[in-house]
N, C-alpha and C positions, 0 to 999 in steps of 0.2 A: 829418348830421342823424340818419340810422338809427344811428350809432356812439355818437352823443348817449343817443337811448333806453334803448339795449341795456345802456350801462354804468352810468347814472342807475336801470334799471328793476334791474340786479342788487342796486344799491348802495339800494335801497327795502326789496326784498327781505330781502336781508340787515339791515338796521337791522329790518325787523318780526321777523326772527323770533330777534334777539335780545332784541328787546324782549318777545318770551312764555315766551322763555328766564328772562328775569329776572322777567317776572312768575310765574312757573309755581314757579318755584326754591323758594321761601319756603313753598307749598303742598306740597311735593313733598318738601321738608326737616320739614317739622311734622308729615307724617303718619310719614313717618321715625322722627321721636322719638320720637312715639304709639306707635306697633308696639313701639316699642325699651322705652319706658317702661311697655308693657303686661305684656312681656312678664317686663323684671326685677319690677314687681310682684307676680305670680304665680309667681315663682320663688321671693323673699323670704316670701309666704304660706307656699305648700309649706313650706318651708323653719322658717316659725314651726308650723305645727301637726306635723310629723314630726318634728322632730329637736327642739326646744324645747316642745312638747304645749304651745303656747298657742294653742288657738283661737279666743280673743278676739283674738288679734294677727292672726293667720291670716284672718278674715273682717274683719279692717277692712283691710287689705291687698288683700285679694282683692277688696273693694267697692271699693275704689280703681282699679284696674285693670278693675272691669267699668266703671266711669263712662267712663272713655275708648273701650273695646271693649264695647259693650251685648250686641254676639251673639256675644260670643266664649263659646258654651256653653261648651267643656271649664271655662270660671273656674264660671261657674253651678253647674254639677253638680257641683265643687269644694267650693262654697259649703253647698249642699243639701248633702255627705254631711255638712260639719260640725255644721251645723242637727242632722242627725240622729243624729250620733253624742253629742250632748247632748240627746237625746228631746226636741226640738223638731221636734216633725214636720209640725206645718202650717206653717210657714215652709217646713221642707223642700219640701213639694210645691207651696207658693208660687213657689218658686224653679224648679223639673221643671218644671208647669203650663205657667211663661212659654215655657221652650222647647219643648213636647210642642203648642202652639198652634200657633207658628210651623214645628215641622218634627217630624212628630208620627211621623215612624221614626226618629227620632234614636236608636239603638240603645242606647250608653250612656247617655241622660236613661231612657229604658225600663227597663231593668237597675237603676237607681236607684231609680226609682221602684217597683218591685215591690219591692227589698227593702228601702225604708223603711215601707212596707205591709205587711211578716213582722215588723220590727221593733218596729213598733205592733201588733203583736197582730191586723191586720186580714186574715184568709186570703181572704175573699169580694171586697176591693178591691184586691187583690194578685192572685186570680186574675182579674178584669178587665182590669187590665194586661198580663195573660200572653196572655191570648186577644187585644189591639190588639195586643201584640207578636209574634204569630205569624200575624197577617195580612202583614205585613210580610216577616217571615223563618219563613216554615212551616217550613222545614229545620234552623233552629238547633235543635242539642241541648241547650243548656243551658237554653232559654226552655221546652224541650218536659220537662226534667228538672223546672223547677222548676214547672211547670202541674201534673205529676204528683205530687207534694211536696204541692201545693197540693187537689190534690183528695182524694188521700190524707187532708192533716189537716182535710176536712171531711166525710170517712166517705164518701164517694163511690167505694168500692174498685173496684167495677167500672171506672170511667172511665179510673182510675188506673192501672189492672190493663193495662186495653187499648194507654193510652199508653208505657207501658213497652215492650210489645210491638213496639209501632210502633219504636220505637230501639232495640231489638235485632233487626229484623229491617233495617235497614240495617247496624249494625255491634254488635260484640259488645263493648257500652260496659258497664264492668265495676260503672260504679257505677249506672247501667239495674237489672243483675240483682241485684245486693245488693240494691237497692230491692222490685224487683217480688218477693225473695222476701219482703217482709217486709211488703209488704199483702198478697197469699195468706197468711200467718200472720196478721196483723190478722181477716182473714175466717173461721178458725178461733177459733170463741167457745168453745170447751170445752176442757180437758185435764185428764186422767185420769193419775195418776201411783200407780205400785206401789213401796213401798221396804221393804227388810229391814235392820234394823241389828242387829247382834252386838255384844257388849261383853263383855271377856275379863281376869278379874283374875289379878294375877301370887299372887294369893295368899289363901287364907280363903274366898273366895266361887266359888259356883257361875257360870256366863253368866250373863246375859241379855239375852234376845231383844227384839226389837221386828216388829211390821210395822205400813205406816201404808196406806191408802187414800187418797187425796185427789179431791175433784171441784171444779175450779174452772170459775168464768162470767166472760166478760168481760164487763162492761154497760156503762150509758151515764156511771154517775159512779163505774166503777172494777170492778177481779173481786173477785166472791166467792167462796169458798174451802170446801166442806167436808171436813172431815178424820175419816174410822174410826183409831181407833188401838187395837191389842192390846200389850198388855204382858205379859212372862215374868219377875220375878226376886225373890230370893229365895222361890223356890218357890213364889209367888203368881203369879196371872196375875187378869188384868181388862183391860176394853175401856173406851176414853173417846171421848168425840163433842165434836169443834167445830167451830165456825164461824166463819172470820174473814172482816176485806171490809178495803177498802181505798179508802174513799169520798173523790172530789174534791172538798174546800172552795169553794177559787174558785182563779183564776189564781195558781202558784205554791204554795199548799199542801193537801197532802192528809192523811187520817188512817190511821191503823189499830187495826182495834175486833176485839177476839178475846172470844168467852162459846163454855164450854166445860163438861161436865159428866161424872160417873162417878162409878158405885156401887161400883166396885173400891176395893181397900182402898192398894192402889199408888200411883195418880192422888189427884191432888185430889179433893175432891168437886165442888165448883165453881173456875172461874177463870173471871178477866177480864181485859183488857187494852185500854189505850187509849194512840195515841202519835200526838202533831201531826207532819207534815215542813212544815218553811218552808224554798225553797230561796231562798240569797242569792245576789250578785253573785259570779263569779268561779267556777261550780259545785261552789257551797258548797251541801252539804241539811243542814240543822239539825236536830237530833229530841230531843222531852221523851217522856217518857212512863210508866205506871207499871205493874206485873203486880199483881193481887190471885191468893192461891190462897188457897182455904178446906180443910183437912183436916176430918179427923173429929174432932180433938180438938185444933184451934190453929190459924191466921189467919195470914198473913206477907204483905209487900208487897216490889216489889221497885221502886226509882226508877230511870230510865235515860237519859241526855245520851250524845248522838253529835255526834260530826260530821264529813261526809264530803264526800271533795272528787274530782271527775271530771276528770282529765287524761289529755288522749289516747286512747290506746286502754285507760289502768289508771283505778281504785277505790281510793279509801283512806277508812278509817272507822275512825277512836277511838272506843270505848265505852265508857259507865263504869254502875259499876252499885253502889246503895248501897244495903243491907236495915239497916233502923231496929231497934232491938230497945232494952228496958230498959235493959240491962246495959253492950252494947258494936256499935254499929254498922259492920257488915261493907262490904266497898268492894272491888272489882276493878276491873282496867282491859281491855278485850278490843281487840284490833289484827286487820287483815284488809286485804290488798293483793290485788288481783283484776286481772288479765291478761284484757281482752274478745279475741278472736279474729275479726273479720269481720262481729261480730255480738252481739245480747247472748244467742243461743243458745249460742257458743262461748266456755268460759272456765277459767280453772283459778285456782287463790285457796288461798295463806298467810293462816292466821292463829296466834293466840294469844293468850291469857290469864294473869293471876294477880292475886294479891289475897288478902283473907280470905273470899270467897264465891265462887262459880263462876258464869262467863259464860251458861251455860244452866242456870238453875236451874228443875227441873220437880217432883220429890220434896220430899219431909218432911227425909229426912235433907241434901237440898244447905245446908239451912240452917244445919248443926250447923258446918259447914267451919269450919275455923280456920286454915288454910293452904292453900293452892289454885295451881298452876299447870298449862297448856297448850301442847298446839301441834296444829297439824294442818294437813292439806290438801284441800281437793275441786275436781272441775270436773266440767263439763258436753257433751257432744259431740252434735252432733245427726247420727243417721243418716241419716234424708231427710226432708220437710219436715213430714211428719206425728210422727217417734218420735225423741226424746232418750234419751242414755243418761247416767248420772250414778256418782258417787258419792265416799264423803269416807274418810279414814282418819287418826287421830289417836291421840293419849298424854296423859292425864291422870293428874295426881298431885295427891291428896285428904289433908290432914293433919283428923285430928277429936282430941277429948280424949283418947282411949285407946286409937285406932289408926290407921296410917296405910291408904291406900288407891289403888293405883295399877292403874289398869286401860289396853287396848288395844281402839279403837271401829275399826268395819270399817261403811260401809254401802254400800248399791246403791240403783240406783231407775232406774226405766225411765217413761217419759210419753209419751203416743199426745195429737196435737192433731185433734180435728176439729171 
């Protein structure tokens, strides 16, 4: 009888727990598939927006694969950056939101959502999320770089100032102190600049000299600029006064407006100038713009089209320049390639010119050119964080009706920030 049970009760046993075997199997294989199916979905998105750039493929893929895995944040914030990289940014943070709800240190949902918030232009909801994000991880440096990023571009120098500090006094994070020197310069609203230029002809004429004074402001829609300038040549001398600025329009373009005056017989008597920048996609700045000078006895204008493009640490700017006249409309082209160094205090810069008019046309006679080329080079070195040292040296060759005109330009310039 006990032999009866023992074998009966194994043989129960064993039939139930095949039988949960068999029911379990079908649940245990389907989420199998799930996972499996989740996961090639998300591989084929990737896959469509990196290497085929379609992120309409990409995000319907990717929706697909969150239908199945609703929390599988890494798809979500997947999702979100495509949102955002087509400047759809309330979807974007539609998509963050859901998971910053549910699990609100998600690191990378955080790290998204602040720089869809630089993205959009938004510094003040961007540094909100830096400050939830450094409850979480006080220690991150990259959260505490970019809060100081953040406060920086909302004029809050001090804060900014302090933060930096804070990460270089645990480690000597390289891009901390490039930073923090450059709101301590933000915080410097003045510079004062001395410069001497010499200009040496191989032939027919005496020097001449220049010196300039400069006082510029930094304000709230851009620096102002004023400029003493003495002149030496052709045995004349006289002094001219101006003033430039460099007023912010709105996001993306700004101007530059120059009125200038002199009773010297050298200088114009008056000038002006006015030139829009609209920066495009790709860090393209675009620039129109046009010079008025009034002599003492004749008018001339000068038209000007740029355009310059920012890659990496170089500069590159095409200039053209075209003076109207009755008879025969003159036209130069000026080039300029510029090497930044660590910074836009550090730089050294190719250019050149030619045409039938000259690239810096300040005089009466620049107008007369009838053949004109250039070259030259300058750069900039800062000695420490108050005093820059500069200067440029070039070779211009001048053709006029009845003679030619080649001279050798040397200049210096020293600037104190405070």
């Amino acid at each position: 009888m006990c032999n009866y049970f023992i074998t009966h009760g194994r043989s129960i046993r064993l039939s139930v727990l095949l039988l949960l075997v068999t029911a379990t199997s079908p649940l245990s294989t389907h989420a199998q598939q799930s996972t499996t199916n989740t996961g090639q979905r998300f591989r084929e998105a990737r896959h469509a927006a990196f290497e085929e750039n379609n992120y309409h493929k990409a995000k319907q893929l990717a929706y697909q694969a969150l239908k199945q895995s609703p929390d599988y944040h890494g798809i979500r914030i997947f999702i979100a950056n495509l949102h955002a990289w087509e400047k759809h940014y309330q979807k974007a943070r539609k998509e963050l939101h859901y998971i910053l709800i549910k699990d609100p240190d998600n690191k990378r949902a955080l790290t998204s959502i602040i720089d869809i918030e630089q993205w959009a232009a938004r510094p003040e909801t961007a540094l909100r999320w830096t400050d939830q994000a450094l409850k979480y991880y006080p220690e991150n440096t990259e959260f505490m770089l970019t809060e100081a990023s953040l406060l920086s571009e909302l004029e809050r120098y001090n804060e900014a100032e302090q933060l930096y500090r804070e990460i270089l006094a645990r480690d000597s994070n390289l891009e901390a102190r490039r930073q923090l020197q450059r709101v301590q310069l933000k915080q410097l609203k003045y510079r004062a600049t001395l410069s001497y230029k010499h200009e040496r002809f191989q032939q027919h004429f005496d020097p001449w000299n220049f010196m300039e004074f400069r006082l510029s402001r930094e304000t709230g829609v851009g620096p102002v600029i004023g400029r003493l300038q003495y002149g030496n040549r052709f045995a004349l001398d006289g002094v001219q006064f101006n003033l430039d600025a460099y007023p912010s329009l709105y996001k993306g373009m700004y101007a530059y407006l120059n009125a200038g005056y002199s009773d010297a017989a050298i200088f114009p008597r008056y000038r002006l100038g006015l030139s829009l920048y609209q920066t495009l996609q790709g860090s393209f700045v675009l620039e129109g713009g046009i010079r008025h000078l009034d002599f003492s006895n004749s008018q001339s204008s000068v038209f000007i089209l740029s355009l310059s493009k920012y890659w990496k640490n170089y500069l590159f700017t095409t200039r053209g320049y075209m003076v109207p006249s009755d008879s025969d409309n003159q036209q130069s082209l000026g080039i300029l390639a510029r090497r930044y160094f660590g910074g836009e205090r550090f730089y050294m810069s190719l250019k050149g010119g030619m045409g039938s008019a000259g690239t810096d046309i300040e005089f009466a006679d620049d107008f007369r050119t009838r053949n004109f080329w250039s070259i030259g080079m300058n750069g900039q070195y800062p000695l420490n964080r108050h005093f820059d040292l500069g200067g440029e040296i070039g070779f211009e060759s001048e053709q006029f009706t009845n003679y030619n005109r080649e001279k050798y330009s040397f200049n210096i310039f020293v600037s104190y920030r405070f």
